[in-house]
PDB file with SEQRES, HELIX, SHEET and CRYST1 records, atoms N, CA, C and O in Angstrom:
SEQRES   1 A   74  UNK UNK UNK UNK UNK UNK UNK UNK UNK UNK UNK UNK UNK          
SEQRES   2 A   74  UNK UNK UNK UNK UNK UNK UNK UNK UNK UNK UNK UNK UNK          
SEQRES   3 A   74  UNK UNK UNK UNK UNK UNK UNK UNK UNK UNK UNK UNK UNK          
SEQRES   4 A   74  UNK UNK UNK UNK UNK UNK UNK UNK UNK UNK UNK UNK UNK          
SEQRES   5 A   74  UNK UNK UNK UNK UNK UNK UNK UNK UNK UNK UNK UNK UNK          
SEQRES   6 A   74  UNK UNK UNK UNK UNK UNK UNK UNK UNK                          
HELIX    1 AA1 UNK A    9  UNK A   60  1                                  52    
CRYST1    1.000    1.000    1.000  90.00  90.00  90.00 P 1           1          
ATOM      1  N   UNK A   1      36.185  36.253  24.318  1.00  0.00           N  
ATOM      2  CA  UNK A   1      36.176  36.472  22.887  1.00  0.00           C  
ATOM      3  C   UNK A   1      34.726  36.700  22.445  1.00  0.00           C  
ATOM      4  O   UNK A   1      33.989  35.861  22.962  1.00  0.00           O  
ATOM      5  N   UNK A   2      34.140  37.492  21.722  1.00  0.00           N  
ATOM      6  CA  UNK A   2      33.201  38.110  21.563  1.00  0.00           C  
ATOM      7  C   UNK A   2      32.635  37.438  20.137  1.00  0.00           C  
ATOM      8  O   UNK A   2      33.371  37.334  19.155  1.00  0.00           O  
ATOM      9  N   UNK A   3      31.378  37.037  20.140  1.00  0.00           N  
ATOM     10  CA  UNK A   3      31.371  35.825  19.306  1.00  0.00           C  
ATOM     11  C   UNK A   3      30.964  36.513  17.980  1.00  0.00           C  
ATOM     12  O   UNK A   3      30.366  37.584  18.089  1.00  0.00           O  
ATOM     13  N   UNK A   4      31.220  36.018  16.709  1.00  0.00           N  
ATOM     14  CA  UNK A   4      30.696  36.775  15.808  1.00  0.00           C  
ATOM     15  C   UNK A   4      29.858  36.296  14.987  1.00  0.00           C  
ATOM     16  O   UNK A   4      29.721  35.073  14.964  1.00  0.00           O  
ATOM     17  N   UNK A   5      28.984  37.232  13.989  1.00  0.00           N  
ATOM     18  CA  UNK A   5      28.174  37.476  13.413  1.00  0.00           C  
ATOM     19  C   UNK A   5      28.061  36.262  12.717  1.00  0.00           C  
ATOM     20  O   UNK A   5      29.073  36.169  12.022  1.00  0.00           O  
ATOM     21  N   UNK A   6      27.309  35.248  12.550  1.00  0.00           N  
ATOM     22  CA  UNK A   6      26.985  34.581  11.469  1.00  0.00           C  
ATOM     23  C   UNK A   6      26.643  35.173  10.086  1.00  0.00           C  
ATOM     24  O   UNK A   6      25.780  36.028   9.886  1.00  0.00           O  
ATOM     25  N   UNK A   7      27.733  34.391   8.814  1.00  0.00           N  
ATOM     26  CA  UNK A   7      27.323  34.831   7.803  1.00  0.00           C  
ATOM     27  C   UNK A   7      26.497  34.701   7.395  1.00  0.00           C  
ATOM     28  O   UNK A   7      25.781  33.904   8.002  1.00  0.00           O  
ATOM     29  N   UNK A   8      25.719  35.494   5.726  1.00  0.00           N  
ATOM     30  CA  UNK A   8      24.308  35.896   5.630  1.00  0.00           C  
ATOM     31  C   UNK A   8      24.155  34.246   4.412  1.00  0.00           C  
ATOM     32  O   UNK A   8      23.011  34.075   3.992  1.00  0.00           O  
ATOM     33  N   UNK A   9      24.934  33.477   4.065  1.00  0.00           N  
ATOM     34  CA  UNK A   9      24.691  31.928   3.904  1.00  0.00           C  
ATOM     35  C   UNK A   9      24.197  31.355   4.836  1.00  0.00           C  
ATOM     36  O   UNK A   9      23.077  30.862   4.701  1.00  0.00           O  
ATOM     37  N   UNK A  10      24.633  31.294   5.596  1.00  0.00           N  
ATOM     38  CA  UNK A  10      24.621  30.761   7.142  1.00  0.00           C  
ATOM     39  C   UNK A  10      23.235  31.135   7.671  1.00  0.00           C  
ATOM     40  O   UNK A  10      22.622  30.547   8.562  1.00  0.00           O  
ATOM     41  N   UNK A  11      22.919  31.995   7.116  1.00  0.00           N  
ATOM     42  CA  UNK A  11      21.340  32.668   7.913  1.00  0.00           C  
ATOM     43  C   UNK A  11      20.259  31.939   6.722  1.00  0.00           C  
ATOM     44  O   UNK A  11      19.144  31.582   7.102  1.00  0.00           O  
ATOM     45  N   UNK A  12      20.637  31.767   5.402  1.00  0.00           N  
ATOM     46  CA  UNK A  12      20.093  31.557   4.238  1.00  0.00           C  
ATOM     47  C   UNK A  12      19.914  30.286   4.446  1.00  0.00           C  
ATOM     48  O   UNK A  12      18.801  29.789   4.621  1.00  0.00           O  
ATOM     49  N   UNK A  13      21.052  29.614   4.446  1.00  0.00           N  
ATOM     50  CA  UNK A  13      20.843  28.240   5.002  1.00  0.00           C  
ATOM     51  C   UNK A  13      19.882  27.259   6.558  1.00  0.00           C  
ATOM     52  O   UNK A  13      19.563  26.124   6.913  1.00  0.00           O  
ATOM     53  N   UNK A  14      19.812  28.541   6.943  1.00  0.00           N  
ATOM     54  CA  UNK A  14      18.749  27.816   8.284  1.00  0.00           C  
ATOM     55  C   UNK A  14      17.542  28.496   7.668  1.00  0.00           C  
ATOM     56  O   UNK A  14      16.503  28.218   8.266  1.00  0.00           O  
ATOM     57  N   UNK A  15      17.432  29.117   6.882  1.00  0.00           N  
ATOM     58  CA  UNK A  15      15.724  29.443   6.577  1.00  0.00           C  
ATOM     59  C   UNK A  15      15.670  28.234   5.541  1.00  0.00           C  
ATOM     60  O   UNK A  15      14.844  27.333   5.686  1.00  0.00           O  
ATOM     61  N   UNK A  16      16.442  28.248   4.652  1.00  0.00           N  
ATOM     62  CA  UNK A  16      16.286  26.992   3.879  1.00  0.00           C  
ATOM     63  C   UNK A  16      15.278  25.907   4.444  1.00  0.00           C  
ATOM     64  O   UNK A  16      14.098  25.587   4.305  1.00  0.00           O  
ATOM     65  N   UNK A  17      16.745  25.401   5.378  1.00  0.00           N  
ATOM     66  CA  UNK A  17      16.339  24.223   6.338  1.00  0.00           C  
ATOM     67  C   UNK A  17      15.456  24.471   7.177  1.00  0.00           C  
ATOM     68  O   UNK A  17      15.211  23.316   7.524  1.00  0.00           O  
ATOM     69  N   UNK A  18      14.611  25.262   7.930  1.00  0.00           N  
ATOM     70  CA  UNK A  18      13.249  25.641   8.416  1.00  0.00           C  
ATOM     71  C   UNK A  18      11.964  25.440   7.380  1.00  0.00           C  
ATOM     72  O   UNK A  18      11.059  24.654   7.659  1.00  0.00           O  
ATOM     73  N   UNK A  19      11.972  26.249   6.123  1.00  0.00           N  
ATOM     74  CA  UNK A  19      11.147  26.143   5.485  1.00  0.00           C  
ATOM     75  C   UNK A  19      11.410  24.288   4.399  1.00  0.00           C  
ATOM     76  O   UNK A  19      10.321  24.035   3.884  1.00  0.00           O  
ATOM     77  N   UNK A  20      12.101  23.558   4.163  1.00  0.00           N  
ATOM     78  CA  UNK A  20      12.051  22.671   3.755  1.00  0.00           C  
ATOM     79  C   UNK A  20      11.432  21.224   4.976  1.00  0.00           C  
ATOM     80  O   UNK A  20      10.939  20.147   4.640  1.00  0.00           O  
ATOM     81  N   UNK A  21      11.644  21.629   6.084  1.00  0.00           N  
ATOM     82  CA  UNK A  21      11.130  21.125   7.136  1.00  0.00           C  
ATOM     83  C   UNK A  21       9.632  21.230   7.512  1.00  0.00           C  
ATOM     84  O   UNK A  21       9.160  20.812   8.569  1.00  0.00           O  
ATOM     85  N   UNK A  22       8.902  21.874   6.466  1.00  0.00           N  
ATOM     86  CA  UNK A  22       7.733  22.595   6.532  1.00  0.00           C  
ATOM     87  C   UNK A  22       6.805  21.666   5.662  1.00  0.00           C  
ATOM     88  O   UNK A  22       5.664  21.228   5.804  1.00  0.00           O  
ATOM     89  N   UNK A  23       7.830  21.549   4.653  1.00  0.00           N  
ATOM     90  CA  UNK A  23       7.362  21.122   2.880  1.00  0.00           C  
ATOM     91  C   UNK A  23       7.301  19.837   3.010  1.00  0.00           C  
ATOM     92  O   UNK A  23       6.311  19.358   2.458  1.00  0.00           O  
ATOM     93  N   UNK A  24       8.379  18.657   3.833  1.00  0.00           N  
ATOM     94  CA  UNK A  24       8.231  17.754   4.127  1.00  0.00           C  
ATOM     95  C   UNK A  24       7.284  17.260   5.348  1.00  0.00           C  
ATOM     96  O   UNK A  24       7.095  16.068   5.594  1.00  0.00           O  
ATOM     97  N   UNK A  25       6.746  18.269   6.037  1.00  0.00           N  
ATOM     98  CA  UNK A  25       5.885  17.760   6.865  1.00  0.00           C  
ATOM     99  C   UNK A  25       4.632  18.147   6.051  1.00  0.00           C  
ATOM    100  O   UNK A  25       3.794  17.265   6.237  1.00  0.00           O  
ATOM    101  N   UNK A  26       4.249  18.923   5.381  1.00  0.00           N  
ATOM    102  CA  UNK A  26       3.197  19.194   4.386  1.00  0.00           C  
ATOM    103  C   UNK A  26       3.097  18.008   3.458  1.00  0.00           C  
ATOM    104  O   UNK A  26       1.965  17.589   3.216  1.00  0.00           O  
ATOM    105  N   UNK A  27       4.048  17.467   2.956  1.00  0.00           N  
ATOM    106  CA  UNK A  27       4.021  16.087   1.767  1.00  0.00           C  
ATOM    107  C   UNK A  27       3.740  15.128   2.857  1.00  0.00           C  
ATOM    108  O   UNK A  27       2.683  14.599   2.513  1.00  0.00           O  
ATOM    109  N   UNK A  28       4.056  14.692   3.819  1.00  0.00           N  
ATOM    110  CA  UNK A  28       3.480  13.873   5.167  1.00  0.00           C  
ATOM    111  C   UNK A  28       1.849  13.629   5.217  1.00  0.00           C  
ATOM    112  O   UNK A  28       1.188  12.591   5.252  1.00  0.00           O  
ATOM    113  N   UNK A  29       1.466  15.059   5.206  1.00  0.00           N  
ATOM    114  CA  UNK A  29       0.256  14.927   5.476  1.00  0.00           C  
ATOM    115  C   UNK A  29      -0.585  14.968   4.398  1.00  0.00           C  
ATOM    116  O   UNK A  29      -1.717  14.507   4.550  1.00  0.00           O  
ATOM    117  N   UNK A  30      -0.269  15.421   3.349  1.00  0.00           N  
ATOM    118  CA  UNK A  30      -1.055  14.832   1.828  1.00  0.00           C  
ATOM    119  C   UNK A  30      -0.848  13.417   1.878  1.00  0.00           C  
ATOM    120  O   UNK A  30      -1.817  12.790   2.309  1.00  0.00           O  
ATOM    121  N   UNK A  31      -0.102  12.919   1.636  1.00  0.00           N  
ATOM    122  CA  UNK A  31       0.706  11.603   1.041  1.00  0.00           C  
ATOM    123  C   UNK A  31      -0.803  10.873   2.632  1.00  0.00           C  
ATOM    124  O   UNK A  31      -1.727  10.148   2.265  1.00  0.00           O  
ATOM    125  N   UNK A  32      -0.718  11.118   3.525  1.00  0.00           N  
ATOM    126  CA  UNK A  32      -1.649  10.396   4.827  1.00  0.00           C  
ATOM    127  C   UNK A  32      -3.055  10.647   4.301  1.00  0.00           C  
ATOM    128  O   UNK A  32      -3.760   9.638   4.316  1.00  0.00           O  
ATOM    129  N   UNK A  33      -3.841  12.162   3.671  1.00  0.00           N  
ATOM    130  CA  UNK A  33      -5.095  12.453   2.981  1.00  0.00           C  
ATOM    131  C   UNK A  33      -5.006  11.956   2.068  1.00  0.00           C  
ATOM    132  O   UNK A  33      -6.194  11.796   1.791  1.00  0.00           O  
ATOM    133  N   UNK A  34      -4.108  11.259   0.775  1.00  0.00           N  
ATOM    134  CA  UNK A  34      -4.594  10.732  -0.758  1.00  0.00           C  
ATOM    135  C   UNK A  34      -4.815   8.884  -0.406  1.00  0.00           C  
ATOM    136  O   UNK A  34      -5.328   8.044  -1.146  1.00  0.00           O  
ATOM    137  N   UNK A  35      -4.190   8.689   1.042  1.00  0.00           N  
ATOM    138  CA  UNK A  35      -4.230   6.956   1.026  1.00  0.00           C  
ATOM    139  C   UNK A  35      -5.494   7.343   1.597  1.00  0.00           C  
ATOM    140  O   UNK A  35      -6.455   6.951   0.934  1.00  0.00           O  
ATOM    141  N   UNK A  36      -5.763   7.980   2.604  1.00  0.00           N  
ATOM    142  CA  UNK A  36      -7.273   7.927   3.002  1.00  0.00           C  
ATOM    143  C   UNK A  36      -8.730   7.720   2.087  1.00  0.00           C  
ATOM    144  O   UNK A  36      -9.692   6.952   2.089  1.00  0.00           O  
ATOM    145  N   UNK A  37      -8.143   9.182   1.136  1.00  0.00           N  
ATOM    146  CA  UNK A  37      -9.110   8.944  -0.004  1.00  0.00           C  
ATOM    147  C   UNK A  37      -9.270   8.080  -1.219  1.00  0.00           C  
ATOM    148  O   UNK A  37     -10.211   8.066  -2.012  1.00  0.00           O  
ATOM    149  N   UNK A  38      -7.906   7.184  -1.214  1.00  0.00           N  
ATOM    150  CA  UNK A  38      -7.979   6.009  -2.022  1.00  0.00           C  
ATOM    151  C   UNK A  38      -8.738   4.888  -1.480  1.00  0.00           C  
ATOM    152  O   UNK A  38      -9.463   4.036  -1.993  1.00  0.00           O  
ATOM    153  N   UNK A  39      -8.288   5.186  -0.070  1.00  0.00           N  
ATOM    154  CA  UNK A  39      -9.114   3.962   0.395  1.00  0.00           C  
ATOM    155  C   UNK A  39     -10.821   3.925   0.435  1.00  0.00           C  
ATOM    156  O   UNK A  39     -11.574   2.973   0.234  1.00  0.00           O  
ATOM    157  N   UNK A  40     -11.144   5.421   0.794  1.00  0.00           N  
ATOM    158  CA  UNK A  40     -12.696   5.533   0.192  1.00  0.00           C  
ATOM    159  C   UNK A  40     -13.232   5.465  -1.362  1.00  0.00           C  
ATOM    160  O   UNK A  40     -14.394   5.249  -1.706  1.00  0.00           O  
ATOM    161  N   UNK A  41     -12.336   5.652  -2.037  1.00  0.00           N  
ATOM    162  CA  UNK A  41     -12.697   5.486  -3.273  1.00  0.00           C  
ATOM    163  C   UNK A  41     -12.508   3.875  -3.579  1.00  0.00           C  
ATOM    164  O   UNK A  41     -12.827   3.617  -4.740  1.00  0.00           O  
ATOM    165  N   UNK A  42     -12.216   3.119  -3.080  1.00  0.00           N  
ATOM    166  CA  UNK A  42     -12.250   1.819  -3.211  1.00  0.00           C  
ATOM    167  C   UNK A  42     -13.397   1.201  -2.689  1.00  0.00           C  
ATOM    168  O   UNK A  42     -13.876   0.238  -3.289  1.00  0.00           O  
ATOM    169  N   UNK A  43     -14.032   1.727  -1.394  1.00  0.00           N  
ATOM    170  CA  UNK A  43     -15.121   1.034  -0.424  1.00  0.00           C  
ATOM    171  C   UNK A  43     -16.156   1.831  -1.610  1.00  0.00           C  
ATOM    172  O   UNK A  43     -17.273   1.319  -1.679  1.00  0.00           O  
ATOM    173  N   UNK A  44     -15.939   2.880  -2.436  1.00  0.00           N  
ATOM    174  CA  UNK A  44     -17.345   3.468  -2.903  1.00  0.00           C  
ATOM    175  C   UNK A  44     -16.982   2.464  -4.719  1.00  0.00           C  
ATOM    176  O   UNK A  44     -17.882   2.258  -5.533  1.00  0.00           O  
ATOM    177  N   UNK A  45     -16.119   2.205  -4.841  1.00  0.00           N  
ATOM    178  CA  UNK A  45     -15.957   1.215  -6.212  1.00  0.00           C  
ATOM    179  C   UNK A  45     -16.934   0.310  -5.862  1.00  0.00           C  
ATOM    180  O   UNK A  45     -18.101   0.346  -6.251  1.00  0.00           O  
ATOM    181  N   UNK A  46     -16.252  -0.822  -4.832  1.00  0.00           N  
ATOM    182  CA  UNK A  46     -17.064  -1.649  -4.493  1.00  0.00           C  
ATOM    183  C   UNK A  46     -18.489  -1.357  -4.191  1.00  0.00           C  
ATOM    184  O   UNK A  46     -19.244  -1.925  -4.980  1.00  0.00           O  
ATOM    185  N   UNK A  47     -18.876  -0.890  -3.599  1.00  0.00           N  
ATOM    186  CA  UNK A  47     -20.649  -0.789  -3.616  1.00  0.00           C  
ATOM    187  C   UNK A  47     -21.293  -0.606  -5.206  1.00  0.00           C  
ATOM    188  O   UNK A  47     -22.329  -1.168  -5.560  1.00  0.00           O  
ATOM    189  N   UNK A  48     -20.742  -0.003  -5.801  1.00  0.00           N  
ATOM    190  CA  UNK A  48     -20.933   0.206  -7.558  1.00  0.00           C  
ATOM    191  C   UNK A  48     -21.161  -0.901  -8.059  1.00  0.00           C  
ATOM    192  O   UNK A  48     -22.184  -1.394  -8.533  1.00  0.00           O  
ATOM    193  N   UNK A  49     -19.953  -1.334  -7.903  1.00  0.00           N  
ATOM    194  CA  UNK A  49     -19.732  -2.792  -8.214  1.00  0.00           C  
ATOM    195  C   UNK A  49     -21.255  -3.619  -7.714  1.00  0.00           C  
ATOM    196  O   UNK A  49     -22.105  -4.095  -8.467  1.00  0.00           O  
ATOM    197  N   UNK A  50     -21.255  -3.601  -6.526  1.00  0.00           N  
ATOM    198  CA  UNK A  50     -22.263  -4.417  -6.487  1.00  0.00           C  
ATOM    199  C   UNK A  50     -23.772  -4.346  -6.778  1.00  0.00           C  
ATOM    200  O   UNK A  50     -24.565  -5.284  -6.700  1.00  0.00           O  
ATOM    201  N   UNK A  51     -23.993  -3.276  -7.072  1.00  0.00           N  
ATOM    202  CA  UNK A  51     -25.279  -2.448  -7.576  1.00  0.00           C  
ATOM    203  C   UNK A  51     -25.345  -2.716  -8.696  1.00  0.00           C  
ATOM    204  O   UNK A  51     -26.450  -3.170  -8.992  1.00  0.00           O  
ATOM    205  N   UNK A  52     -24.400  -2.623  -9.799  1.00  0.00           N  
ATOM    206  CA  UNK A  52     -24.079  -3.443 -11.407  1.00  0.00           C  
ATOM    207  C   UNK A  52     -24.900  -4.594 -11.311  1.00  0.00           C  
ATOM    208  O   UNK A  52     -25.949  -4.839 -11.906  1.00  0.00           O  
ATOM    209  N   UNK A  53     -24.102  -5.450 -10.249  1.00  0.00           N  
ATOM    210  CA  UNK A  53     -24.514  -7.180 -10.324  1.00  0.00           C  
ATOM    211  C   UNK A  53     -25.846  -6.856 -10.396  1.00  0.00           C  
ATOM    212  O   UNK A  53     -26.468  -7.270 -11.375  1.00  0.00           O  
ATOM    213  N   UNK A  54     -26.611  -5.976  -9.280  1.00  0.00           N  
ATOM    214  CA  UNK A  54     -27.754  -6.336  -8.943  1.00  0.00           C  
ATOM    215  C   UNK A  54     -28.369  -5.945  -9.927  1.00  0.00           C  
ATOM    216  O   UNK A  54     -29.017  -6.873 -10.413  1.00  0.00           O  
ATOM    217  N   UNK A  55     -28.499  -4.869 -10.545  1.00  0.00           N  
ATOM    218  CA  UNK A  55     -28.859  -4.507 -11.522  1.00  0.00           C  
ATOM    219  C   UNK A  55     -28.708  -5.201 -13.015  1.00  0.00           C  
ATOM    220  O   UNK A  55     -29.568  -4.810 -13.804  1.00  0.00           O  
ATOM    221  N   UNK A  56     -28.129  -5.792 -13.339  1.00  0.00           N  
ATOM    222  CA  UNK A  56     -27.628  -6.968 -14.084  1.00  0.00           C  
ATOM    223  C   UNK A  56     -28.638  -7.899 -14.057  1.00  0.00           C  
ATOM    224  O   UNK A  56     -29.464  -8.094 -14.949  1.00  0.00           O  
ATOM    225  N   UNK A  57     -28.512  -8.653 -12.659  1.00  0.00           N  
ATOM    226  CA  UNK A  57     -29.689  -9.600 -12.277  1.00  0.00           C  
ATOM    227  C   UNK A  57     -31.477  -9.179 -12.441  1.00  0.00           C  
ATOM    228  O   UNK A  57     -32.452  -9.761 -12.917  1.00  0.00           O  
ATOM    229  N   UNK A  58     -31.307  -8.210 -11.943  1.00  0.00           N  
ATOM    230  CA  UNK A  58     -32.786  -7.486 -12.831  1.00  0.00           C  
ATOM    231  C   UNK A  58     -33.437  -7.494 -13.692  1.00  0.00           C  
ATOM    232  O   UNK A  58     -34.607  -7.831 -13.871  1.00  0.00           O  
ATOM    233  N   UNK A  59     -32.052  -6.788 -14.793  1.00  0.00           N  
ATOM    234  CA  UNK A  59     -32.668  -6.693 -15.995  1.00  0.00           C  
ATOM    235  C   UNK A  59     -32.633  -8.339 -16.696  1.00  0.00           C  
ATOM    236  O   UNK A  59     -33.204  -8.676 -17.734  1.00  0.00           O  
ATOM    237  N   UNK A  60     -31.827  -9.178 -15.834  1.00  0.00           N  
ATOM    238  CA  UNK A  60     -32.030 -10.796 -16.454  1.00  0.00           C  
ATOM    239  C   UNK A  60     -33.364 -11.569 -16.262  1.00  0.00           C  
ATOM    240  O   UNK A  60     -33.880 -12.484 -16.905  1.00  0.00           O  
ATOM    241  N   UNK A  61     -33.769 -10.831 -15.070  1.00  0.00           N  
ATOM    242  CA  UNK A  61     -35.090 -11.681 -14.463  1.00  0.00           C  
ATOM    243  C   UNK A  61     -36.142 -10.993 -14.981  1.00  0.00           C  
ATOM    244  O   UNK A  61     -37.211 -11.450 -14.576  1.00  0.00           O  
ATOM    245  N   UNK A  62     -36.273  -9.861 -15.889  1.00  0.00           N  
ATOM    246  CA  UNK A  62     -37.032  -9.137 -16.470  1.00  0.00           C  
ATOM    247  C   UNK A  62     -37.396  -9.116 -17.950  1.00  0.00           C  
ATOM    248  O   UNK A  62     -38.417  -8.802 -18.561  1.00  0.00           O  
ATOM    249  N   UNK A  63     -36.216  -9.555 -18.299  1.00  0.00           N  
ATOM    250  CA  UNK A  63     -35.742  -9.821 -19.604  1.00  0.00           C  
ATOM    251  C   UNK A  63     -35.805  -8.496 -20.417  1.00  0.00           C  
ATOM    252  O   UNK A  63     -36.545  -8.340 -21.388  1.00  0.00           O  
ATOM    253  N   UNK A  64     -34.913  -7.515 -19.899  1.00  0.00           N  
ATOM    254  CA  UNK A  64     -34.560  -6.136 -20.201  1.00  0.00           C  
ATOM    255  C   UNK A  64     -33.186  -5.942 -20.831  1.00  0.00           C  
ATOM    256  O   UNK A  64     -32.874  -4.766 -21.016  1.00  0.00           O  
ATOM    257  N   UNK A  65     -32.252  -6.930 -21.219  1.00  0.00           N  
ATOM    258  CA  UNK A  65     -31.130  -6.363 -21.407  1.00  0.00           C  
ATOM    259  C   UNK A  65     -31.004  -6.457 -23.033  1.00  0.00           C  
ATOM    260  O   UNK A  65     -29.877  -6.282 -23.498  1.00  0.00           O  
ATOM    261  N   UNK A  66     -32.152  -6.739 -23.985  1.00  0.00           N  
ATOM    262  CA  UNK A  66     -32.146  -6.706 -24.961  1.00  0.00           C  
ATOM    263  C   UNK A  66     -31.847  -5.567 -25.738  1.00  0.00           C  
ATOM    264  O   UNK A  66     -31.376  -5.671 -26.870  1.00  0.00           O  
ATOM    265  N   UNK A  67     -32.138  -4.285 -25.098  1.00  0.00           N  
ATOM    266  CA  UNK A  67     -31.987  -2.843 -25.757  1.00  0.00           C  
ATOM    267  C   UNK A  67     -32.920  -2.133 -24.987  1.00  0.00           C  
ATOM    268  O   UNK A  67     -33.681  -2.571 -24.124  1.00  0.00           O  
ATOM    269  N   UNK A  68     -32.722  -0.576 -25.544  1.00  0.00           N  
ATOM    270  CA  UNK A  68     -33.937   0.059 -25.059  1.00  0.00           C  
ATOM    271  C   UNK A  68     -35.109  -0.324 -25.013  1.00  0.00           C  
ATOM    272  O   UNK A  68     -35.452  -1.083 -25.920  1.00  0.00           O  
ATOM    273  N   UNK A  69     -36.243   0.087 -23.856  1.00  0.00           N  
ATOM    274  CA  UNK A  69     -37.391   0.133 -24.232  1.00  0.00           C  
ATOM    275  C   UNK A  69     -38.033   0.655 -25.572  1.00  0.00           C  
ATOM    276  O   UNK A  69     -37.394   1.305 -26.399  1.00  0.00           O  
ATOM    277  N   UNK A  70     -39.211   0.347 -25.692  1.00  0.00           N  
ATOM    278  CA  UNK A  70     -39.900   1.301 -27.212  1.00  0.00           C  
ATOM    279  C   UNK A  70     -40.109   2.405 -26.600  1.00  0.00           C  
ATOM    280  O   UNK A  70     -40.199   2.532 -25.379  1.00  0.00           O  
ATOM    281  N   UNK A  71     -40.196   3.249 -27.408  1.00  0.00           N  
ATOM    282  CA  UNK A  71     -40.586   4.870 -27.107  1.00  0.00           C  
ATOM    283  C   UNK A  71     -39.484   5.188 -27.018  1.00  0.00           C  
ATOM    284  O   UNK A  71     -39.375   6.320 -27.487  1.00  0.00           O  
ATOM    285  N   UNK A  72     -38.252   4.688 -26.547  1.00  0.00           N  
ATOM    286  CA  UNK A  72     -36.999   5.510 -26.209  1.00  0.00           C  
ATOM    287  C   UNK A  72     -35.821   5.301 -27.183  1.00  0.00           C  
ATOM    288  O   UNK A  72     -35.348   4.191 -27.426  1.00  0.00           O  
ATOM    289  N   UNK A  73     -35.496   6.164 -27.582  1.00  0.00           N  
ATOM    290  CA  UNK A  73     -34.408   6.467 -28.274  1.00  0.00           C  
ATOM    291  C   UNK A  73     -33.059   6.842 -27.470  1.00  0.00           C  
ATOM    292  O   UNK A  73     -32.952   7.093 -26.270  1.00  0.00           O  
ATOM    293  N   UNK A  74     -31.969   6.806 -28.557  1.00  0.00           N  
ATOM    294  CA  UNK A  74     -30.622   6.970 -27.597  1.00  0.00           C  
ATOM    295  C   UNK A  74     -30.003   8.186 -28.401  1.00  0.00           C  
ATOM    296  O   UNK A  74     -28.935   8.683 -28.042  1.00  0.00           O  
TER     297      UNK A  74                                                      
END                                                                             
């Protein structure tokens, strides 16, 4: 028996399912690059963070946090 032609759904439907197999491995690998870069944007928060303190402590031991210097305007 001579096998026949797959209908043109049938053909529609495996490109479908090829190209959606594509899209989900593409959202895979974003979704793996945005935790990466959350997680660097957290290690670069923190250093901020701690540059504040230090800077904080500075202007305490300096006695700078009163306002601008003179001469300078905002």
């Amino acid at each position: 028996m001579a096998e026949e032609p797959d209908s043109i759904v049938l053909v529609m439907l495996r490109r479908m399912d090829t190209k959606l197999d594509r899209v989900i491995g593409d959202l895979h690998d974003i979704k793996v690059r945005m935790t990466s870069l959350e997680e660097g944007l957290s290690g670069v928060q923190r250093r901020i963070d701690r540059v504040e303190d230090r800077l904080d402590h500075v202007e305490r031991r300096l006695d700078l946090s009163g306002g601008p210097a003179p001469g300078f305007s905002e």
